[in-house]
C-alpha positions, 0 to 999 in steps of 0.5 A: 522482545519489546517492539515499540511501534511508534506511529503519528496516527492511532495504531488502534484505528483500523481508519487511521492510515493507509486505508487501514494497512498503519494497523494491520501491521502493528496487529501483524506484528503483535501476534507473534510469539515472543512480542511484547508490542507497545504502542507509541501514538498517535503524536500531535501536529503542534505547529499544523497551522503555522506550516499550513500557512507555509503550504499556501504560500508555497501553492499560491505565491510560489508557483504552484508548488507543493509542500510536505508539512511532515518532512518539517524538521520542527515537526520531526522535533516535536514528535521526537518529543512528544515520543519521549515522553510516551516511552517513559517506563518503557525499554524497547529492545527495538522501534518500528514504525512505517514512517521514516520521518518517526525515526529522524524525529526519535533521532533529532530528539536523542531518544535512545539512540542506542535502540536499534530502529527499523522503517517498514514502508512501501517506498522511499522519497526518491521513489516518489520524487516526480512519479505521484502527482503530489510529489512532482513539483514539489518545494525546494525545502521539501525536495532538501528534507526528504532526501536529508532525513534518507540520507541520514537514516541511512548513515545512522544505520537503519534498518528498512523493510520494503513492501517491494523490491522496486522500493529496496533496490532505490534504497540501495541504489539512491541512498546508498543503504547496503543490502544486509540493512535491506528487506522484502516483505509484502503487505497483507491483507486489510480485511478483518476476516476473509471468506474461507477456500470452500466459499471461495471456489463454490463463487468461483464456480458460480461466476457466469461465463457469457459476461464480465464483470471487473472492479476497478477500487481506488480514490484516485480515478486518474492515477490509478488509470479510470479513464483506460479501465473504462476503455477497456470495458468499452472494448469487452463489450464492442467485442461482443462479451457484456461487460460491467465496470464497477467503481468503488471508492471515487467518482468516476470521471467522463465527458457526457453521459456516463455509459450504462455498464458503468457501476459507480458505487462510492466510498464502501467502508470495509473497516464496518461489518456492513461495509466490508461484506458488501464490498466482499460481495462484490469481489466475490461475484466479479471476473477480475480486478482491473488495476492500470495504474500510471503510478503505485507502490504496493497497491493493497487491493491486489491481496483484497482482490486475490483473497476472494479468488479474482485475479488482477489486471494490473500495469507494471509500474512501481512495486506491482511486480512484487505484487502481481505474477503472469498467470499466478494471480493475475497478469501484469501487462506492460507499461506501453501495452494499450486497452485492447491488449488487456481486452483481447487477453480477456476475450481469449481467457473468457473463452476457456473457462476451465483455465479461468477458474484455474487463474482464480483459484491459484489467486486466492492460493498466491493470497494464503502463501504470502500476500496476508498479514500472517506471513508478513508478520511472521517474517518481521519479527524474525528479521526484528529478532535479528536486528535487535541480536545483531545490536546486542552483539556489536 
């Protein structure tokens, strides 16, 4: 079965998207027997500048408002173009790609349209809609785009893997895609090799029980809930239990004097040898990933996490309930529920160390069965085999 990938970024370049996920997922699906995958990318941005003069203006003359340069119909048509001439000599039995903006680009330019099209993705534009900060005052033109391309990929009959059911069930229910066009399938997990279960349960043993140290990774210090990360820390060590936040990945962001059990680390490349075994390191030898997002889709740090034995204390919010099971790997609390929640469900579970190590190890199980790349890639290609036999047929 020749899968054509088509991607506006570098497939090839473990940086290139979604802090690496764009790759591993074409390597995911490019292992699988039977898989013939080529590569349609990265496509150029022609008319880049034009539309970012057309996203100032939007900014600064037009109150404020945010504009998405690749809901662009123009933009949509030159990478239809641009894919049409990559795909020369090729006969793809199917197209994937995580962006549906690539298949109403192949769509607008008639790139062979009797090829079944599939969008791997861990949310829809209404899903975003008023939910990211990027995505609640957005221009009218955007807000028209992005619900035209859904609207029409839907009539068009695509085919769509989610990385969520929060995600699938919008898609149903806001575009009105039905459910045999519909898929879950989690995504993996973004590191090039992960420590193997004998080290993983002699660092579990290993982790000290007088203290706690949580993680809190991510480049967004306010969406994905710093500032409440940080009173929880707060709250571990007026209780008594000594406690470190490590941040990795953005500035942590606070008036005054930064407390001392704060560990901002920056940005910590894990698509570099040096980069990536420190950041296991440090997974490895903390308690837990704290993750109380006030918005996300399928958060990938939950299956980084989990893959090193540490669970995650995580909101439910978005697709983190496909992600995060109670007292699987991890605990997902409320949306309403406040810091001392998370802090008193940390005191009582650090008192038990037995049952701690119990919550660590079925993390890391919950990461072998079904937040890794080998089962997601597996489960594609079936449903890709499926979709190309079912257009066979018609």
């Amino acid at each position: 079965m020749t899968t054509a990938y088509v991607s506006s970024f570098d497939s090839r370049d473990m940086k290139a998207a979604w802090s690496g996920t764009g790759y591993f997922m074409a390597e995911a699906i490019n292992r699988q027997p039977g898989v013939d995958l080529e590569r349609v990318g990265p496509l150029n941005e022609k008319y880049r500048r034009l539309f970012q003069a057309k996203q100032a203006f939007h900014k600064y003359l037009g109150g404020g408002r945010t504009h998405i340069r690749e809901l662009e119909p123009t933009t949509m048509r030159e990478w239809g173009r641009q894919a049409a001439i990559a795909l020369r000599g090729i006969q793809p039995d199917i197209f994937l790609t995580p962006l549906p903006q690539i298949i109403g680009a192949l769509d607008q330019a008639k790139v062979l349209p009797e090829v079944p099209r599939v969008v791997w993705t861990d949310a829809t534009f209404d899903n975003l809609v008023g939910y990211y900060d990027r995505y609640s005052k957005l221009s009218q033109s955007t807000l028209e785009n992005g619900h035209r391309l859904w609207n029409n990929l839907s009539e068009r009959g695509t085919h769509f893997i989610f990385s969520s059911d929060w995600a699938a069930r919008n898609a149903q229910d806001r575009y009105r895609i039905p459910s045999e066009r519909v898929n879950v399938v989690s995504f993996g997990t973004n590191f090039d090799e992960i420590p193997q279960p004998a080290y993983i349960s002699e660092s579990i043993a290993k982790r000290p029980t007088d203290r706690c140290d949580l993680v809190f990774l991510s480049v967004d210090w306010h969406r994905k809930g710093g500032p409440f990360a940080l009173r929880v820390a707060q709250l571990l060590n007026d209780s008594g239990i000594p406690t470190s936040l490590s941040v990795v990945g953005c500035k942590p962001e606070f008036d005054g004097t930064l407390p001392d059990f704060v560990r901002p680390l920056g940005y910590i490349p894990k698509n570099t040898a040096e980069g990536s075994a420190r950041l296991s390191e440090l997974l490895l030898s903390s308690h837990f990933l704290i993750l109380p997002s006030l918005a996300d889709c399928t958060p990938m740090v939950v299956a980084e996490a989990n893959s090193h034995g540490l669970p995650a204390l995580a909101r439910d919010t978005g697709g983190i309930s496909s992600l995060v099971s109670n007292g699987a790997n991890g605990v997902l609390f409320k949306p309403t529920a406040s810091a001392y929640e998370y802090a008193q469900y940390v005191v009582e579970l650090m008192a038990q160390p037995g049952t701690y190590e119990q919550l660590a190890h079925s993390s890391r199980n919950a990461q072998e069965r079904r937040l890794n790349w080998d089962t997601a890639g597996k489960a594609v290609a079936k449903i890709l085999r499926g979709v190309a036999f079912r257009n066979e047929s018609a």
